[in-house]
Backbone bond lengths (Angstrom), bond angles and torsions (degrees), N, CA, C in turn:
res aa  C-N    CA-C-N  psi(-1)  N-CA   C-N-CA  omega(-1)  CA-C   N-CA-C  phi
1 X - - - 1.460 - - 1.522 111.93 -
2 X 1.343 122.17 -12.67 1.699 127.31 -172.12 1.017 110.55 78.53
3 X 1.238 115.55 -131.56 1.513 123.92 -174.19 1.512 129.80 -48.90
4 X 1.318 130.53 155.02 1.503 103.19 -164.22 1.227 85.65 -88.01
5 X 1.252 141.75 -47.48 1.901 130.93 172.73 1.572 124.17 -87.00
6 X 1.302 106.29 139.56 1.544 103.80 -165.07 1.480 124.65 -86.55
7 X 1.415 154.14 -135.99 1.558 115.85 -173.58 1.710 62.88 -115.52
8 X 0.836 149.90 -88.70 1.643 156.15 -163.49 1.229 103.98 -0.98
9 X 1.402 112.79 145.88 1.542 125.81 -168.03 1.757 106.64 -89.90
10 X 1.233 113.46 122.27 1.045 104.37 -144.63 1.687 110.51 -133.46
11 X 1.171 137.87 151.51 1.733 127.16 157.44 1.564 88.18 -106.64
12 X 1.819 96.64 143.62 1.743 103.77 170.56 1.525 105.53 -106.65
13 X 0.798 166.44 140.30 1.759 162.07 147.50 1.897 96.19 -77.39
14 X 1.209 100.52 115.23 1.502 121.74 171.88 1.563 101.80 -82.16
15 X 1.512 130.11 147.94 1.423 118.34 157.67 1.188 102.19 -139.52
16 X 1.013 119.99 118.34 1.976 124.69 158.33 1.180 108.19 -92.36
17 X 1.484 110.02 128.59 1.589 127.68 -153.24 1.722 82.68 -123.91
18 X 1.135 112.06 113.09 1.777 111.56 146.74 1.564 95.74 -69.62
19 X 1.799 94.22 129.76 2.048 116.08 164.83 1.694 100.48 -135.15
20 X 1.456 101.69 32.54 1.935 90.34 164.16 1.294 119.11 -90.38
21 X 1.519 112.04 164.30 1.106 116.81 -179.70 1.527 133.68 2.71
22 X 1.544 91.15 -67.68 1.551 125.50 -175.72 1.525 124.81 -49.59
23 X 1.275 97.18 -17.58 1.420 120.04 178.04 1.667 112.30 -74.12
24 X 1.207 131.41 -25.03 1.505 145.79 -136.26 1.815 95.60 -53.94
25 X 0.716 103.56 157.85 1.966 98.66 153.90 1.743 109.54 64.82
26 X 1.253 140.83 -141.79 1.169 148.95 -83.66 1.878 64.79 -112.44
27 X 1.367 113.59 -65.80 1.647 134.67 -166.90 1.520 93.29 -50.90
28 X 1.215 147.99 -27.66 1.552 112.59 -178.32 1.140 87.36 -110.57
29 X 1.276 138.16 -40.98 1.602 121.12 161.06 1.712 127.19 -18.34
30 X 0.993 104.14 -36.65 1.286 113.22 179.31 1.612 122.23 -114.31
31 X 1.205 111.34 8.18 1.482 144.31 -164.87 1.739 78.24 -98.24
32 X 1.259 121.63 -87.94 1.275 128.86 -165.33 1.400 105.32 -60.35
33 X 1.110 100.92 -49.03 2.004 78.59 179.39 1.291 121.08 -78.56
34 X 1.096 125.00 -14.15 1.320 127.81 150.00 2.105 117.09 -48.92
35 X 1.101 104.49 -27.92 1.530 85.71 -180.00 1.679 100.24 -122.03
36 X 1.076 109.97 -0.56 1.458 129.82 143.30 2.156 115.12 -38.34
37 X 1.197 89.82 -55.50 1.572 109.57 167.30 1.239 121.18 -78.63
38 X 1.494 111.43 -44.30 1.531 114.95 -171.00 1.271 117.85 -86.65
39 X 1.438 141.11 -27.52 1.637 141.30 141.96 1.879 120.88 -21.94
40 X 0.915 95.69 -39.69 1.388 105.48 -159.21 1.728 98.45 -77.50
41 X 1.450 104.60 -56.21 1.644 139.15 170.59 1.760 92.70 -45.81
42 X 1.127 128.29 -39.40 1.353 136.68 167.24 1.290 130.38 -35.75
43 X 1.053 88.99 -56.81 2.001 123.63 -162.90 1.693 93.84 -86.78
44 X 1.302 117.36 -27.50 1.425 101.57 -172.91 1.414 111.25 -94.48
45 X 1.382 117.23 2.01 1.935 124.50 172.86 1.187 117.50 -51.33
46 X 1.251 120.77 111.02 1.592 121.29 -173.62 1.310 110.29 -78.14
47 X 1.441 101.66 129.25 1.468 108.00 176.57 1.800 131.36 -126.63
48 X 1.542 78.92 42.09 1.675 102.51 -165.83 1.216 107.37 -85.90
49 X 1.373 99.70 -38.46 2.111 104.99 175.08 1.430 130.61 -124.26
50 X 2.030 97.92 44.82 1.306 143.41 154.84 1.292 118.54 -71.13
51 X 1.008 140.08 168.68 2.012 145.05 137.06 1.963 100.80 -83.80
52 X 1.775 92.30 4.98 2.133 72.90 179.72 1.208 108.93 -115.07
53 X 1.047 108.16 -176.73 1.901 107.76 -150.66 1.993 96.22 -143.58
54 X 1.582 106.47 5.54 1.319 108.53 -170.01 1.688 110.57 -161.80
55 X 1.351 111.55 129.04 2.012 92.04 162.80 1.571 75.96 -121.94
56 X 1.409 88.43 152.26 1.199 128.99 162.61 1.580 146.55 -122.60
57 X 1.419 124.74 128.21 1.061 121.77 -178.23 1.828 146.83 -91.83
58 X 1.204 126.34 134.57 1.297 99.75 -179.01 1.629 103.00 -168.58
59 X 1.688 104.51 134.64 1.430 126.31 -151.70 1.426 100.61 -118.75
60 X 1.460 98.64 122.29 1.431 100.74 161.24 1.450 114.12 -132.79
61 X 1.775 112.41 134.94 1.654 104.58 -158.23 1.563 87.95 -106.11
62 X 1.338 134.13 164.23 1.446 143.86 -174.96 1.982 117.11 -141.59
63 X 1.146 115.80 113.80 1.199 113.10 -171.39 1.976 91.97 -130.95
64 X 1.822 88.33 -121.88 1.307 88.81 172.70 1.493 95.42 -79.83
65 X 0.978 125.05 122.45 1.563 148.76 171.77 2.038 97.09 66.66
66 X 1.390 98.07 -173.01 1.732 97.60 -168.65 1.576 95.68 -121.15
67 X 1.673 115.19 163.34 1.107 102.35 167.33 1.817 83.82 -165.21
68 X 1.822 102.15 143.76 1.145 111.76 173.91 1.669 127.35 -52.77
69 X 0.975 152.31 127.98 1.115 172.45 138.26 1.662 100.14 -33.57
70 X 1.518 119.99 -83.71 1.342 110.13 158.58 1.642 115.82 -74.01
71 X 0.916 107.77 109.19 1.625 125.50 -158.14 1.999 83.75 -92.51
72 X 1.066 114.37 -55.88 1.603 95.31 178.82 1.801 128.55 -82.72
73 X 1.311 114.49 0.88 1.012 117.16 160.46 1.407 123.30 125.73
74 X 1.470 161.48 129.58 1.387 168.46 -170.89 1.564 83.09 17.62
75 X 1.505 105.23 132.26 1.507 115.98 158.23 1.353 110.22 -111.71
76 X 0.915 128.19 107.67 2.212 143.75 155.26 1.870 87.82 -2.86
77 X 0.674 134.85 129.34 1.785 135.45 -177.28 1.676 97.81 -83.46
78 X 1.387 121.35 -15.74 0.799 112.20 172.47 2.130 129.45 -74.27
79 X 1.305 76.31 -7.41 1.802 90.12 -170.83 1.416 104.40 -134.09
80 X 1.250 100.35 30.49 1.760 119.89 -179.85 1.886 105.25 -108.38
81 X 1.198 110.37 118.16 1.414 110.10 169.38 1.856 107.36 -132.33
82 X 1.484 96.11 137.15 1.128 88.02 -170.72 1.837 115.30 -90.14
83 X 1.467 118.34 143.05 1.043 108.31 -179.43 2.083 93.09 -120.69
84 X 1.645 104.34 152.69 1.351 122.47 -179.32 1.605 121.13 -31.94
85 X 0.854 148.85 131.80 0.945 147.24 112.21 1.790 152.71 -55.80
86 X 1.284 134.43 125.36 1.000 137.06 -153.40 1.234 106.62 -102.20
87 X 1.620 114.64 169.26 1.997 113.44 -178.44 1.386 84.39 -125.81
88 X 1.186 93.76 164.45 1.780 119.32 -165.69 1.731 118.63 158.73
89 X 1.101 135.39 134.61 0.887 145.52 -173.06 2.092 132.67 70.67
90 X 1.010 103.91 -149.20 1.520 101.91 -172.14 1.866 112.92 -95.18
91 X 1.224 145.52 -138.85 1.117 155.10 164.15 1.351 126.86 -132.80
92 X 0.967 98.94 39.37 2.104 102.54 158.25 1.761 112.10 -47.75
93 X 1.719 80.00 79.32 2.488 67.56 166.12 1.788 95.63 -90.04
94 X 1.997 118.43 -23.74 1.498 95.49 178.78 2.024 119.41 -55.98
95 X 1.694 83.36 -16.28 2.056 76.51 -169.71 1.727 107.08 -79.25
96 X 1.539 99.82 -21.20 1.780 100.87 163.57 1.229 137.58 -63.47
97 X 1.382 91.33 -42.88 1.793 97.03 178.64 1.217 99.10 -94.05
98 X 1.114 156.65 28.31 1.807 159.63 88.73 1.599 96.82 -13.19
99 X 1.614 87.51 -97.89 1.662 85.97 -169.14 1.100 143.13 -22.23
100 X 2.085 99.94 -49.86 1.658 118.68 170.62 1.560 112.13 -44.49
101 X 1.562 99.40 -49.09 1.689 86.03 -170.53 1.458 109.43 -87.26
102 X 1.164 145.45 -11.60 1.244 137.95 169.18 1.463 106.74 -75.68
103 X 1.155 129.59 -23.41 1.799 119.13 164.51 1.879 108.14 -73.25
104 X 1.324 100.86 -44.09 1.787 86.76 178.17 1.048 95.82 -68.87
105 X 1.094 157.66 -68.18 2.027 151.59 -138.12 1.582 88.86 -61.89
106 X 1.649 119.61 -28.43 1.306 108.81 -152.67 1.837 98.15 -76.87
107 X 1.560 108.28 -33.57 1.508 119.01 -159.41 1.387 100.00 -64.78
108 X 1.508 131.57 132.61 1.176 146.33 155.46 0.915 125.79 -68.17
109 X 1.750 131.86 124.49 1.820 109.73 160.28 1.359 113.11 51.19
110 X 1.295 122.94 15.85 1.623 113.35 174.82 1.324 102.15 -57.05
111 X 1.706 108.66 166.74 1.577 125.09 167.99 1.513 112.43 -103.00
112 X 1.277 103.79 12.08 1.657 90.42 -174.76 1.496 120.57 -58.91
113 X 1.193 134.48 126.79 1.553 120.31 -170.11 1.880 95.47 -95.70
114 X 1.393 161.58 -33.81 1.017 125.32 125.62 1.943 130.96 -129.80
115 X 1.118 117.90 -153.12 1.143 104.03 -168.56 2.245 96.79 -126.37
116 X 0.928 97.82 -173.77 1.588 117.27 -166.66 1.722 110.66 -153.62
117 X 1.123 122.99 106.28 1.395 108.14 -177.99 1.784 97.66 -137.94
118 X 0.681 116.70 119.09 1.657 144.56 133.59 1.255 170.07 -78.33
119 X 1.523 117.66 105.58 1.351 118.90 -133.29 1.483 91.23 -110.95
120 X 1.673 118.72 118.44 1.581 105.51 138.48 1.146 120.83 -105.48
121 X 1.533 106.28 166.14 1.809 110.78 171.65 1.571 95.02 -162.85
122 X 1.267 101.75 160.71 1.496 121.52 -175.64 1.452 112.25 -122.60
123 X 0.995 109.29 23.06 1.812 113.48 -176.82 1.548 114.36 -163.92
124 X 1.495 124.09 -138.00 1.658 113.72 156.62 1.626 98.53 -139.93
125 X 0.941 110.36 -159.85 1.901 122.81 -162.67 1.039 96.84 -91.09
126 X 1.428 111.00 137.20 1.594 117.21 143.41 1.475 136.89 -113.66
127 X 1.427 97.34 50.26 1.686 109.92 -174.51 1.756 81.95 -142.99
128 X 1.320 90.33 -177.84 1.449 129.85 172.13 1.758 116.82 -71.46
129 X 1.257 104.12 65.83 1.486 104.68 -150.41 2.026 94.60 -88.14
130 X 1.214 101.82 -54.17 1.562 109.44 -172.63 1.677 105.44 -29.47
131 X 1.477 116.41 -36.99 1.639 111.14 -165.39 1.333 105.33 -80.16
132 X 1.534 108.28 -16.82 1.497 100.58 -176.80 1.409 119.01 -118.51
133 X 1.269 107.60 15.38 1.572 110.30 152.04 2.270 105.13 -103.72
134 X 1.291 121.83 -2.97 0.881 120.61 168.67 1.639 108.43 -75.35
135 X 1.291 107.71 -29.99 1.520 106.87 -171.00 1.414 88.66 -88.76
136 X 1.602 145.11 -80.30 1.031 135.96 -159.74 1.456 117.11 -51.99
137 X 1.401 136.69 -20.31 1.214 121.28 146.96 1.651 135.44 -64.56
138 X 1.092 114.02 18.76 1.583 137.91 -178.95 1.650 105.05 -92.44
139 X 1.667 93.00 -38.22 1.654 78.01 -179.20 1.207 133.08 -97.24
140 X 0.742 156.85 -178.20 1.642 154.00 -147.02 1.139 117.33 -123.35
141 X 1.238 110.44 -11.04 2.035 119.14 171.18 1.344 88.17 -80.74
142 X 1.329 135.31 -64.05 1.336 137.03 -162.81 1.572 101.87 -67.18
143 X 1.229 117.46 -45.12 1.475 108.07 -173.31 1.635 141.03 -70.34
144 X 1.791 79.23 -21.55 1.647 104.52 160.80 1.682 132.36 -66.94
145 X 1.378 88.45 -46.31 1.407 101.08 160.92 1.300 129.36 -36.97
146 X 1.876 115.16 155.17 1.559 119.09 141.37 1.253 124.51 -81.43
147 X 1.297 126.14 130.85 1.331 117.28 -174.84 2.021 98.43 -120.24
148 X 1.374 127.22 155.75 0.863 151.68 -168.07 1.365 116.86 -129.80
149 X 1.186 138.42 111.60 1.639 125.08 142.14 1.475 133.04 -98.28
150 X 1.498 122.23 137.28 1.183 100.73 179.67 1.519 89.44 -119.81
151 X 1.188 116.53 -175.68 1.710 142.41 -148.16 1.621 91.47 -123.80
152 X 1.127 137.99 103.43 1.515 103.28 154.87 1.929 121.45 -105.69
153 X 1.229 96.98 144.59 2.023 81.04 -159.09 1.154 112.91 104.20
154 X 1.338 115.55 170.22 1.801 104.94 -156.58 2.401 73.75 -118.87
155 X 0.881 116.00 -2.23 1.806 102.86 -169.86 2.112 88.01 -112.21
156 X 0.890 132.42 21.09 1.762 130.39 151.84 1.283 96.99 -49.40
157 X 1.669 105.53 136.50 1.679 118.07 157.04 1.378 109.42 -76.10
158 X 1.332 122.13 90.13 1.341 130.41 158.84 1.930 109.53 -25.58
159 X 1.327 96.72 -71.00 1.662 98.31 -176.40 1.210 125.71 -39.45
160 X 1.356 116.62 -38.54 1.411 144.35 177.35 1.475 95.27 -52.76
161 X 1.236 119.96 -83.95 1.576 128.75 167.46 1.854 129.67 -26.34
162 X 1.180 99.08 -43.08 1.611 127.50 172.53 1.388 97.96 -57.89
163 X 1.639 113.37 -63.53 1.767 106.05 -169.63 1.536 106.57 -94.88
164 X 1.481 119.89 16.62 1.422 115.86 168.09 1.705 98.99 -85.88
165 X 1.607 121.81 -57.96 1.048 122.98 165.80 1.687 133.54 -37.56
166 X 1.760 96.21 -64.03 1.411 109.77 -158.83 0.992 142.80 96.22
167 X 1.775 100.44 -2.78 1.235 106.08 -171.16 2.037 98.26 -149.11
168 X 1.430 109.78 101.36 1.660 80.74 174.84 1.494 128.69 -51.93
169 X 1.129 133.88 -72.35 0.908 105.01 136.40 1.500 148.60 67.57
170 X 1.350 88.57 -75.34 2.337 109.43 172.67 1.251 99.04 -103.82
171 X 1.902 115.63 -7.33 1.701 93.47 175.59 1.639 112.59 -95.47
172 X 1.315 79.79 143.35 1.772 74.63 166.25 1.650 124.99 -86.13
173 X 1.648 96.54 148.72 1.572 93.38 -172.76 1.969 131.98 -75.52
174 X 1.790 77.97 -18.22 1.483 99.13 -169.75 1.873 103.17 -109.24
175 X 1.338 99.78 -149.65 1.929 100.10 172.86 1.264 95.98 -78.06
176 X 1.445 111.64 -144.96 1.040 135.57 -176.70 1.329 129.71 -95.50
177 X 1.504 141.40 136.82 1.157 136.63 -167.29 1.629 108.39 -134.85
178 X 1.537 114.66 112.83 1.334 102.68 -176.22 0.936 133.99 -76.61
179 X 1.253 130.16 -5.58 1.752 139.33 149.58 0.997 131.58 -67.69
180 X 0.962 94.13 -36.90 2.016 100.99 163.38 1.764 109.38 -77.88
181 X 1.279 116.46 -26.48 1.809 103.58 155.37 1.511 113.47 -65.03
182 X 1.494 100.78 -58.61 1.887 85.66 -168.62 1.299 105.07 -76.06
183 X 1.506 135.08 7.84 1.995 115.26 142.74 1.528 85.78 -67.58
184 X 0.790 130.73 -88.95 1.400 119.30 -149.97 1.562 106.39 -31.52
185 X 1.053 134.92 -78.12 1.209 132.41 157.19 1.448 107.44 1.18
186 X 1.121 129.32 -85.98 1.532 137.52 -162.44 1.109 116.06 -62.93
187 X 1.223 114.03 -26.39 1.900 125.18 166.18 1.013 94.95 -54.92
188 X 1.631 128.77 -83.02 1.027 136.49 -176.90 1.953 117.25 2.45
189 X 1.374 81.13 -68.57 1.699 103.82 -170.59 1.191 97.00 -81.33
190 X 1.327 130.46 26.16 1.756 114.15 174.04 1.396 96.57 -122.99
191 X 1.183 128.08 -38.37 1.592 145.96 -177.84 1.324 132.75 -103.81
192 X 1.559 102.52 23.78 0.989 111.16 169.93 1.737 128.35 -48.11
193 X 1.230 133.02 162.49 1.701 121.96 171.17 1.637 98.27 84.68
194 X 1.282 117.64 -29.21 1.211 96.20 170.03 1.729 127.02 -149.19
195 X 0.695 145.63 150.51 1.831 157.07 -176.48 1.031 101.47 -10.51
196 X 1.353 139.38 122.85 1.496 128.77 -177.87 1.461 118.95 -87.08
197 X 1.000 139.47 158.97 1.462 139.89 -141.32 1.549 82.19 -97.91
198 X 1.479 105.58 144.88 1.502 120.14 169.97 1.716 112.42 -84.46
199 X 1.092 96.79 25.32 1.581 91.40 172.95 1.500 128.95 -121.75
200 X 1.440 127.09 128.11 1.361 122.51 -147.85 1.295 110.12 -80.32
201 X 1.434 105.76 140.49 1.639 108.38 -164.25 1.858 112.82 -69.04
């Protein structure tokens, strides 16, 4: 695909998917069909009476260590299909929010006007996560952004979520709700240029 951002003015939706262990059974079962539903719900965001001309997608799953999903970079949501994901291993969110910020530092001159990032997890970290959400909040792709956490499971480290966000607030209290992502989504693309309002759509 080239570049990880495309010249088109664009919102990207980030997703950090917890796939550890902990996930096994009922939770990624419903993990996947949950965005099984919500892709599609994607593609139908009107972006006619936007300034954007693109949403975009891009997945990164995190277990024992993280690794992109779109491995070449923001997919058009329109040419985005989601395929399953599996659980296995431990909870590195510090090796995620690594990655996250070493792919934005990596993007050049992108046009994205803003970003969307979203974190689930069903447990808490087992790495060194605090240093690397201290560093990835340094940068300004991330800091510009709305960011979101949701909980999935009633044993999620809320707190964890709280200082991924910043705001309780952006977490949700319950699972997941896909209308309340694509508002989030659509905010996104309405408020672009500047800090998105901490208040849930």
């Amino acid at each position: 695909m080239g570049n990880f951002e495309s010249s088109k003015r664009s919102v990207t939706v980030y997703f950090l998917i917890d796939v550890s262990g902990s996930m096994d059974g009922e939770k990624m079962d419903n993990l996947n069909n949950f965005f099984r539903e919500l892709i599609p719900e994607i593609k139908e965001i009107p972006t006619e009476d936007t300034d954007i001309q693109a949403i975009k997608i891009a997945v990164l799953e995190y277990s024992s260590g993280a690794t992109w999903i779109t491995s070449s970079g923001p997919v058009p949501a329109d040419e985005f299909n989601w395929k399953n994901v599996y659980p296995g291993g431990v909870t590195d969110l510090g090796a995620a929010l690594k990655t996250l910020n070493e792919k934005l530092s990596a993007s050049k001159g992108d046009s994205v006007l803003n970003r969307l990032f979203i974190l689930f997890t069903d447990g808490s970290p087992t790495d060194m996560w605090k240093a690397e959400l201290a560093k990835l909040k340094e940068n300004e792709k991330f800091k510009n952004g709305m960011k979101i956490g949701i909980p999935i499971g009633d044993i999620a480290d809320i707190d964890v979520l709280n200082e991924f966000t910043g705001s309780k607030e952006l977490v949700s209290e319950k699972y997941y709700n896909i209308n309340q992502i694509c508002g989030f989504i659509y905010k996104s693309m309405t408020a672009y240029g500047t800090r998105a309002s901490s208040s849930m759509p």
